[in-house]
C-alpha positions in Angstrom: 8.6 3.2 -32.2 8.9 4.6 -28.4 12.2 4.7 -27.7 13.4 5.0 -23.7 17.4 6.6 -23.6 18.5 5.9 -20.6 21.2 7.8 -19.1 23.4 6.8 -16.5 24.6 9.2 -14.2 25.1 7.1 -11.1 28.2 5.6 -11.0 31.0 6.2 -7.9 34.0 7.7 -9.9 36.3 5.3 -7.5 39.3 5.5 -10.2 38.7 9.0 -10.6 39.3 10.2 -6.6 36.1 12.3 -6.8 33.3 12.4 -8.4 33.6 12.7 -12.3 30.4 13.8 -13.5 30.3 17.0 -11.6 34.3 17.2 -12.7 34.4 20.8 -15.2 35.0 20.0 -19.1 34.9 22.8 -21.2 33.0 25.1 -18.7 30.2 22.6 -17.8 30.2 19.1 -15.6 31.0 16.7 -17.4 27.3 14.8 -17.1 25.9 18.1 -19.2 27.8 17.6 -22.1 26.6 14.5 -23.9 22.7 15.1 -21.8 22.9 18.4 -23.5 22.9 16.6 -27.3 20.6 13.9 -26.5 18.0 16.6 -24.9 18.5 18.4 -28.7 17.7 15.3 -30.5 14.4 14.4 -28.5 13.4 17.8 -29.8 13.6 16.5 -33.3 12.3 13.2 -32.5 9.4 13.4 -30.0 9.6 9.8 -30.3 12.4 9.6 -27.9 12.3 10.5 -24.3 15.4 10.9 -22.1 15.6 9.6 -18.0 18.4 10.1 -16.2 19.4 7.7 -13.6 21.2 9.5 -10.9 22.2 9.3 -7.0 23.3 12.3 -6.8 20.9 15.4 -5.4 22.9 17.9 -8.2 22.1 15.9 -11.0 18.5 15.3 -10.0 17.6 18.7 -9.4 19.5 20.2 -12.5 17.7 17.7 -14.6 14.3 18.3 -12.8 14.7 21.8 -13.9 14.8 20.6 -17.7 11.9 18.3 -16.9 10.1 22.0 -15.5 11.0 23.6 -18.6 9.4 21.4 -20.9 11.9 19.2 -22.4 11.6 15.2 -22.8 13.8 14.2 -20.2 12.9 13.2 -16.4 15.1 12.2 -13.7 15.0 9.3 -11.4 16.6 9.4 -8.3 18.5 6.2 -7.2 20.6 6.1 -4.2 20.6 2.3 -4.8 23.1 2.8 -7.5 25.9 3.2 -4.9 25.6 -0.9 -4.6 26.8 -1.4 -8.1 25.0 -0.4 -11.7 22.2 -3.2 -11.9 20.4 -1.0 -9.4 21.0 2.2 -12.2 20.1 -0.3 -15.2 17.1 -1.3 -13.0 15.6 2.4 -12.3 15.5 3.4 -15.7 14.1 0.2 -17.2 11.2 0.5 -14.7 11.1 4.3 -15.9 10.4 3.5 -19.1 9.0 -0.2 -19.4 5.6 0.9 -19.4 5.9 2.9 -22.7 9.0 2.1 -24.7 9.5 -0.5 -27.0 13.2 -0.6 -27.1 15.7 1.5 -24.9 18.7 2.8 -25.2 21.5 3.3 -22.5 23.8 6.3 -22.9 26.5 7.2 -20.0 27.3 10.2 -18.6 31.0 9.9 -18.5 30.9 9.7 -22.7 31.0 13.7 -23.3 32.9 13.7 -26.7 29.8 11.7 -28.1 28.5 13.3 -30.8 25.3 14.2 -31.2 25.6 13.0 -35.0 26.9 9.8 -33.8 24.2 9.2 -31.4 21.5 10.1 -33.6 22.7 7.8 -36.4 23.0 4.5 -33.8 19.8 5.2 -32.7 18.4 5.6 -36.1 20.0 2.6 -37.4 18.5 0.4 -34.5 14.7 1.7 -35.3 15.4 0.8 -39.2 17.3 -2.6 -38.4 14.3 -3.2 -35.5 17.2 -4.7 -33.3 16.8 -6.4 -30.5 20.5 -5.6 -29.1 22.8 -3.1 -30.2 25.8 -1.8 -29.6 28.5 1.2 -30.7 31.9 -0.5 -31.5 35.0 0.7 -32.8 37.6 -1.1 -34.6 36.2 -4.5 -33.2 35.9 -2.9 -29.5 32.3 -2.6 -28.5 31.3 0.1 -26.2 28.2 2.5 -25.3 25.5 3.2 -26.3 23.9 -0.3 -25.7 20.6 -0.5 -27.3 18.0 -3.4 -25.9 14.2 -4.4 -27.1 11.2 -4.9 -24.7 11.4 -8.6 -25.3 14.8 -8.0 -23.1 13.7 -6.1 -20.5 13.2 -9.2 -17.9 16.9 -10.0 -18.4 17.4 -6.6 -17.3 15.9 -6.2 -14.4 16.8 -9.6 -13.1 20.6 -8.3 -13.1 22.2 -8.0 -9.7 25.6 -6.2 -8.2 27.7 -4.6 -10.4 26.9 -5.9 -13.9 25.4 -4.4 -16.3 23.4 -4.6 -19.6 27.1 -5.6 -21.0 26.2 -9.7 -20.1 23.0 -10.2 -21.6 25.0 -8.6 -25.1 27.4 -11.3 -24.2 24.9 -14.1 -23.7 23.0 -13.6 -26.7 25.7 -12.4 -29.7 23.4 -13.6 -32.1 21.1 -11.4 -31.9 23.6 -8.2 -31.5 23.5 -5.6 -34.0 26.7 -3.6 -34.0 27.1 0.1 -35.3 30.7 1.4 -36.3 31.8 4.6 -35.2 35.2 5.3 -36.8 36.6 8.2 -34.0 37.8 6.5 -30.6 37.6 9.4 -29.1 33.6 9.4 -29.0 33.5 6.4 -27.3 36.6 7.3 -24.9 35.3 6.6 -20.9 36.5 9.2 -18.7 37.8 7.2 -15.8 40.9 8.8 -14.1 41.9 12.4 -14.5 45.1 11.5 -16.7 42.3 11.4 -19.4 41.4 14.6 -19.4 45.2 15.5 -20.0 
């Protein structure tokens, strides 16, 4: 199975005051961090390709350097994302529609993901042959989302500021969820008091 991880890097840090991704955790942006594990486990799993949804010209160009040195990950430039994260949703599906047959969103402001963790969802999906997924934690779903090609329409017909989070919401049926037992992983990094 061809499996499309999409990773949102788009979004406009308004709680945070400036912009988050390129906020230093650890010595790197925060965007590298969880990219950095993902880009590792498309090395073990050709099978899996990374695209980066991004509107901003430092993410693009740092990831197009990855994309020069070989690695499975390509970058998609979207200054549409400013308008709400459809547009970023949008990008990477049509990134990847072509070849995938399931995706997998991942976002940029997650960097205490583990790679273990994201590995074993992904994993999990493929063996259950989902057709939506999602991480959750004591009850509370979060990201990764996970969504089949038969999905992909619903997708891209999303408008505004909504995201793949509806169509999980629409169709519950047909979620499978994955339990990750640290919070932490799944903590978003919305305002600087989290980094404290």
């Amino acid at each position: 199975m061809k499996v499309g991880i999409i990773y949102l890097a788009a979004g406009n840090s308004r709680r945070f005051g400036t912009n988050k991704l390129l906020y230093e955790l650890d010595k790197r942006p925060m965007y590298q961090h969880l990219l950095l594990r993902l880009a590792k486990l498309c090395r073990k799993y050709p099978r899996f390709e990374i695209t980066v949804v991004t509107q901003y010209e430092e993410i693009f160009s740092y990831v197009s350097g990855m994309e020069r040195e070989g690695l499975m990950v390509n970058a998609v430039y979207s200054p549409d994302s400013r308008k709400g994260v459809s547009y970023s949703v949008k990008a990477g599906i049509r990134a990847v529609e072509s070849w995938s047959d399931a995706c997998a969103f991942f976002v940029a402001d997650q960097p205490y993901l583990t790679g273990k963790s994201a590995e074993r969802f992904l994993l999990e999906m493929e063996r259950r042959k989902a057709a939506l997924g999602s991480v959750c934690c004591k009850g509370t779903a979060g990201n990764p989302t996970w969504f089949a090609k038969e999905y992909y329409p619903k997708l891209l017909a999303l408008s505004g500021d909504l995201g793949g989070r509806k169509i999980l919401k629409k169709y519950p049926e047909d979620v499978c969820f994955f339990e990750i037992e640290n919070g932490k992983e799944l903590a978003d990094m919305d305002e600087p008091e989290n980094y404290r």
